[in-house]
C-alpha positions as CSV (number, residue, x, y, z in Angstrom):
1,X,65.4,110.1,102.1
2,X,62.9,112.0,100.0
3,X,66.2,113.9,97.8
4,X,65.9,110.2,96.7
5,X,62.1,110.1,95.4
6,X,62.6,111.6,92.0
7,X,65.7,109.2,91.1
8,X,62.8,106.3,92.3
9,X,60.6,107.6,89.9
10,X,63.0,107.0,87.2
11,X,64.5,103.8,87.6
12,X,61.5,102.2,88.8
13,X,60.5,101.2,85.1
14,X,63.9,99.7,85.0
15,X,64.5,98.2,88.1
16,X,63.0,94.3,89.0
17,X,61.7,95.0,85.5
18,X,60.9,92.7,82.6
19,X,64.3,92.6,80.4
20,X,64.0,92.0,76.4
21,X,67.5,93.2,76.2
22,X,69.4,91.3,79.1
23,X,71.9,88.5,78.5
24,X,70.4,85.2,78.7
25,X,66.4,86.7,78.2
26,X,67.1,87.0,81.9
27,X,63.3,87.6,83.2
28,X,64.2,89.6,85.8
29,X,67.0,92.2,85.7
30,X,68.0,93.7,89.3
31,X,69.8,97.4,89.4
32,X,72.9,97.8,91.0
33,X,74.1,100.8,92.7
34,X,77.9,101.5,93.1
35,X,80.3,104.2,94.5
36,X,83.6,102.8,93.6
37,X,85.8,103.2,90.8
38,X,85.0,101.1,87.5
39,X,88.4,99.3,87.8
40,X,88.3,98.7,91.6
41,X,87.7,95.3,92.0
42,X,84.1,95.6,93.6
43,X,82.8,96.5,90.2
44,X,85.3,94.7,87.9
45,X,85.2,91.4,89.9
46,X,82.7,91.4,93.2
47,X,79.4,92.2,91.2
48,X,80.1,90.0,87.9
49,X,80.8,86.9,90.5
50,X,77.5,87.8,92.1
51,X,75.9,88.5,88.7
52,X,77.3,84.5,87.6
53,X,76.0,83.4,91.3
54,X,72.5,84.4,90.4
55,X,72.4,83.4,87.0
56,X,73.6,80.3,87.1
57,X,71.2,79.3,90.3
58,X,68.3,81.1,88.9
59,X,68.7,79.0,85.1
60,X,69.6,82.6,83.8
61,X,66.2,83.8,84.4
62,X,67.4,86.7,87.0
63,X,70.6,89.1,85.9
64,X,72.0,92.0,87.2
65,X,72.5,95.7,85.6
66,X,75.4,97.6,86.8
67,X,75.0,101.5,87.7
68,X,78.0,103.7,88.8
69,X,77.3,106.9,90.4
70,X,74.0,106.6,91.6
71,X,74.8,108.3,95.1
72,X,77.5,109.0,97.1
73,X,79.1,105.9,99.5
74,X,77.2,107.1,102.7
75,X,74.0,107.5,101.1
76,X,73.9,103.7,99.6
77,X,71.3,102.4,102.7
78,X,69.2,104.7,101.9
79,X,68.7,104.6,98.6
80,X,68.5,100.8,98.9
81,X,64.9,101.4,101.1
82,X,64.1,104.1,99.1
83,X,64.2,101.5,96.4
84,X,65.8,103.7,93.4
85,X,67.8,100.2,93.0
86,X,67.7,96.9,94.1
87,X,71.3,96.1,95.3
88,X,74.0,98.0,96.7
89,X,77.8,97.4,98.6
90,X,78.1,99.7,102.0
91,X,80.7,100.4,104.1
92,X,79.5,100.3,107.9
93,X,82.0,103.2,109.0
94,X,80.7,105.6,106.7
95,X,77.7,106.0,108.8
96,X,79.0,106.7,112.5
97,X,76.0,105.8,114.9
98,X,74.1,103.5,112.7
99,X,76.4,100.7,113.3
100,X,77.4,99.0,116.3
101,X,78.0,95.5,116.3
102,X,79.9,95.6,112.4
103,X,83.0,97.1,114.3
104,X,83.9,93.4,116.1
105,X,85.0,92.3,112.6
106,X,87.2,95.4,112.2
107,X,89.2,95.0,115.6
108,X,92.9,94.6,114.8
109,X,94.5,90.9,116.3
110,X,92.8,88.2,114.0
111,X,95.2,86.3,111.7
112,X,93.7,84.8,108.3
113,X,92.6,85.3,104.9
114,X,90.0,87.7,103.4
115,X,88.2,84.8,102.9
116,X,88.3,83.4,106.1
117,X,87.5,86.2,108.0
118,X,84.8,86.9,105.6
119,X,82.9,83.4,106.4
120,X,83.6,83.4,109.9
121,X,81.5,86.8,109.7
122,X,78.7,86.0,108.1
123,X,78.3,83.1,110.6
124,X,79.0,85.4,113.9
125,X,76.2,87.9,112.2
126,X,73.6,85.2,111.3
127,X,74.5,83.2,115.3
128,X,74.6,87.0,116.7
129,X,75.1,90.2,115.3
130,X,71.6,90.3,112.9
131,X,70.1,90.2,116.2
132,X,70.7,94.0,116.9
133,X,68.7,94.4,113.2
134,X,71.0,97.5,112.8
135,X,70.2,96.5,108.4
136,X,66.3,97.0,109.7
137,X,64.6,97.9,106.4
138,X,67.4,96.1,103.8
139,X,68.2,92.6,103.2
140,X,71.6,91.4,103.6
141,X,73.0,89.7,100.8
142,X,76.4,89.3,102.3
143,X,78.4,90.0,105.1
144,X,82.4,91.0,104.1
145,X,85.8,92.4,104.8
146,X,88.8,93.0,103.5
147,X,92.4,91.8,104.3
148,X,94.6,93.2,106.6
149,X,94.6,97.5,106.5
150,X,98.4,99.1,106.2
151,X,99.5,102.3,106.4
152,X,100.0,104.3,102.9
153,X,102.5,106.9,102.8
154,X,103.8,110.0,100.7
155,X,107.1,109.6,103.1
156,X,108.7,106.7,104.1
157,X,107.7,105.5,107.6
158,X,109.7,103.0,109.4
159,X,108.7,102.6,112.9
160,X,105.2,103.3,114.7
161,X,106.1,106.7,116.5
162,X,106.5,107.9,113.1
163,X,102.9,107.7,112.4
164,X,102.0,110.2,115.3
165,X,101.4,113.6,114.4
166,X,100.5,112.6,110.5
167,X,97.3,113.5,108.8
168,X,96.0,110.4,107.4
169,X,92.7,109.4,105.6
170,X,90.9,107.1,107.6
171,X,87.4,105.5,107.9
172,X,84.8,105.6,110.4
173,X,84.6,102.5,112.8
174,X,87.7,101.1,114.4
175,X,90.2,102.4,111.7
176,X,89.3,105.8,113.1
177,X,89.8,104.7,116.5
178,X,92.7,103.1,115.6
179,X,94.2,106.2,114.0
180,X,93.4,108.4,117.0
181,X,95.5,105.9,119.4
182,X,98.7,106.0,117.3
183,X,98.5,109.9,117.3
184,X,97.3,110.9,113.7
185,X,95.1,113.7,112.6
186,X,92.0,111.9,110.9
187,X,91.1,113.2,107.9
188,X,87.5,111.2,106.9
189,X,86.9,111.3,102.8
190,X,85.3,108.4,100.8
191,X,87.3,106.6,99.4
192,X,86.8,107.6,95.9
193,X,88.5,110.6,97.2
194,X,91.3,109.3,98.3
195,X,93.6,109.7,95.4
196,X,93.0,113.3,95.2
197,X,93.1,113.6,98.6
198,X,96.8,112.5,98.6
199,X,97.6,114.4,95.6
200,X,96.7,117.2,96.7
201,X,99.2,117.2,99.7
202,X,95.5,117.5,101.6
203,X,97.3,113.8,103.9
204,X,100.0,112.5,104.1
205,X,98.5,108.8,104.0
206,X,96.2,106.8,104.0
207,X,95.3,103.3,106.2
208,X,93.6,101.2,104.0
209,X,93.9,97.2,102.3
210,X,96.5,96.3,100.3
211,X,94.4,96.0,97.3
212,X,93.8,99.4,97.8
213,X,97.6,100.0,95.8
214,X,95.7,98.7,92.5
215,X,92.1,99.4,93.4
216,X,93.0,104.0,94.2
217,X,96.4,104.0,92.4
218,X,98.1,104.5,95.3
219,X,101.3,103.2,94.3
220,X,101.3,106.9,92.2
221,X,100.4,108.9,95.2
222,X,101.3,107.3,98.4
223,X,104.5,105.1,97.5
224,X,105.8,103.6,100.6
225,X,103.9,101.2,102.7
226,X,103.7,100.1,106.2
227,X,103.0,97.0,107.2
228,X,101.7,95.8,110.2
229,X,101.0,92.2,110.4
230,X,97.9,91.3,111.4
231,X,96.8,94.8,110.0
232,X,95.6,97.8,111.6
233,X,91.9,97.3,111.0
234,X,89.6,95.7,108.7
235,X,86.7,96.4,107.1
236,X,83.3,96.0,107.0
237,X,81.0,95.6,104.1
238,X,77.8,94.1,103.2
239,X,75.9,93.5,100.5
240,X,72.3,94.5,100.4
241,X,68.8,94.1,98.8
242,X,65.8,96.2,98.8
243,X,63.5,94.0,100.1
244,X,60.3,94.5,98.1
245,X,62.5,93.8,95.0
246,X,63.1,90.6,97.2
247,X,59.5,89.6,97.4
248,X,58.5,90.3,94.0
249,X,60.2,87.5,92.8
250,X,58.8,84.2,92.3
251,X,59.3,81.8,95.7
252,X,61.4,79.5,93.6
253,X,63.8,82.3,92.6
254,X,63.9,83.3,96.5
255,X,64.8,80.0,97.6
256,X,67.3,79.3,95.0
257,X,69.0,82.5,96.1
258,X,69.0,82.0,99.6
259,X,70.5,78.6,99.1
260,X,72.8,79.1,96.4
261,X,73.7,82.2,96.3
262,X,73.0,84.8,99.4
263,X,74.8,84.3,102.7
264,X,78.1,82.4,103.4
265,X,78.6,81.4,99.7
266,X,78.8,84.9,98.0
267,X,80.3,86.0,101.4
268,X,83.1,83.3,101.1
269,X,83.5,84.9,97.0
270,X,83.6,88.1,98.0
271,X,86.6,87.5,100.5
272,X,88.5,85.7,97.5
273,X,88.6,88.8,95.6
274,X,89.5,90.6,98.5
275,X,92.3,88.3,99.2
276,X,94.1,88.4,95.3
277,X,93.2,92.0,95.1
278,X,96.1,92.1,97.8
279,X,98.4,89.8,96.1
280,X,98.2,91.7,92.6
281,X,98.7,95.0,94.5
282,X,102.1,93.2,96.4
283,X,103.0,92.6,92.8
284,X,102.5,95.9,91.6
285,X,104.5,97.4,94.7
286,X,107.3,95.9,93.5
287,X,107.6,96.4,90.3
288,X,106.3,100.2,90.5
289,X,109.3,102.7,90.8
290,X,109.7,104.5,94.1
291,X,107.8,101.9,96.0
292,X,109.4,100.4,99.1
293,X,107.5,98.4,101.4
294,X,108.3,98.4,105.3
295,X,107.3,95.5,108.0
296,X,106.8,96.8,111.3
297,X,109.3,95.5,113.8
298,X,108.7,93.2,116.7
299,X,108.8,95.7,119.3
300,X,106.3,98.1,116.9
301,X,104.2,95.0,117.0
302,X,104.2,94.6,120.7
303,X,103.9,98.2,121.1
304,X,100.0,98.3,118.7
305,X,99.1,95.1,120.3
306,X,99.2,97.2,123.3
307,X,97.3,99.5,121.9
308,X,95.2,97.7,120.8
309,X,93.9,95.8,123.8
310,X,91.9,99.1,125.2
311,X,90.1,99.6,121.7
312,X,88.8,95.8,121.6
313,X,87.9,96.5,125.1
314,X,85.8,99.3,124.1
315,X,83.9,98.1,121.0
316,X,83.0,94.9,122.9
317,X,81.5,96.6,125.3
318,X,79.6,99.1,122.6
319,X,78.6,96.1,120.7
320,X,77.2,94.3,124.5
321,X,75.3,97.6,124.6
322,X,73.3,96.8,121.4
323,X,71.6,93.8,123.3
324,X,74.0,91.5,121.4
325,X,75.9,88.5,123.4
326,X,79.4,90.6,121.8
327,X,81.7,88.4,124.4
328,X,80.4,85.1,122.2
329,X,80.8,86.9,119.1
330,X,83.8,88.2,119.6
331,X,84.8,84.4,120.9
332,X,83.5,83.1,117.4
333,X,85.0,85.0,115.2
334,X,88.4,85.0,117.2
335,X,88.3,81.2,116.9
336,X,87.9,81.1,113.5
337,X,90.3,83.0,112.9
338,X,93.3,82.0,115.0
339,X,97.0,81.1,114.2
340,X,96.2,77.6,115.6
């Protein structure tokens, strides 16, 4: 953490700080760190509906100031405690070790929206997971994930044998797991790198969310996609505040926050974003040339849910490990999020 200490230095003047130029004379103006793209829709959408969240419950008196760049994606927590900003988005599977109990919400098998499986989240990790206190030294903000992960391809695949032997991009957490099972060669880059990545003949895919096809450009580099209902994976993301910027503020800001904005609510936004990100990305799939777009067949299905089983196996009992009741999480979020 102490590469961070000079970059503190220089935004603390800037961060939590006093704002004569901020929209609304905003009193308070809390930095932003972020690693994705400007377009992707964290940055073009996630943080601006946060940014309104906290406006309108603090009577514009707290806004937010957008930095890009800051850090790469695995270095986010700690430059959150290191407090050279005040807010940040991470992705749990960057960081192999330091997160246990995040993989239940990325086990392939649960059916509904971003949004729903974003809300039944937050409540499993404030009923169970926070318990673990595996964000010790951050506040969480929000809890999130994205729709269901597909497979991203240069070549077309049409059946799930076809994906063994390919080197594909994937995460950390269960979509590694995942892509070890079905046979592939992980290759493990941020994802701002996966565009290059791809172009550069480097993979020949990529598992990631739909809205990925918009959020990457990844209609231009990895045409065809693969879809397995249900998704091979899914993400998880959170939200989180350095919490002396926290505490600085007034106690009526802190309660308007944690009632208005911070939690389920900006968890449940966050999932809505998520959830048209995919739709405009289906959209763009079509109409972009060369595109084709595959559903797995109903013995491929049977065949992953197979697969499956032994992996959800596994993280349950990593997450029970933590000191975490996983079976009642895992129960939770299952019921929230089933076809019924």
């Amino acid at each position: 953490m102490a590469h961070y200490r000079k970059l503190t230095s220089l935004l603390a003047g800037a961060a939590l700080a006093v704002s004569g130029t901020a929209a609304f004379a905003a009193d308070y103006t809390l930095t932003i760190s972020s690693w994705a793209p400007p377009t992707h829709n964290i940055n073009a959408k996630m943080w601006p509906k946060f940014t309104e969240m906290v406006e309108e419950a603090t009577d514009g008196r707290v806004t937010t100031d957008l930095k890009l760049g800051l850090a790469p994606p695995p270095a986010q927590m700690d430059l959150i405690q290191d407090g050279a900003a005040d807010l940040s988005i991470i992705f749990h599977g960057y960081q192999a070790g330091r997160f246990v109990t995040t993989k239940l919400i990325e086990l392939p098998g649960y059916t509904g929206s971003a949004e729903e499986a974003s809300v039944a989240y937050w409540r499993a990790y404030d009923k169970y997971l926070s318990n673990a206190d595996e964000h010790r030294g951050v506040k969480v903000v929000a809890m999130h994930t994205h729709g269901p992960a597909q497979l991203h391809t240069a070549d077309k695949v049409e059946s799930i044998d076809d994906i063994s032997g390919l080197k594909l991009r994937v995460p950390g957490g269960v979509g590694g797991d995942v892509g070890e099972a079905l046979g592939a060669t992980g290759i493990k880059v941020p994802a701002p790198k996966v565009y290059e990545t791809l172009a550069s003949g480097a993979a020949d895919g990529v598992v990631m969310p739909v809205d990925s096809r918009q959020g990457f450009k990844l209609t231009e580099v990895a045409p065809h996609l693969y879809e397995m209902p249900g998704g091979f994976y899914r993400g998880s993301f959170a939200f989180i505040m350095n919490e002396g910027s926290f505490q600085r503020l007034p106690e009526d800001i802190r309660t308007a926050l944690e009632e208005e904005v911070f939690g389920e609510p900006i968890s449940r936004e966050i999932g809505k974003i998520w959830d048209a990100g995919d739709q405009q990305s289906l959209e763009l799939t079509k109409e972009a040339a060369g595109n084709t777009m595959t559903v797995a067949s109903e013995a491929d299905q049977a065949k992953f849910e197979e697969i499956s089983s032994g992996i959800i196996d596994e993280v349950i009992t990593q997450v029970g490990e933590t000191g975490v009741d996983a079976e009642a999480a895992y129960e939770m979020l299952s019921s929230e999020l089933s076809a019924d």
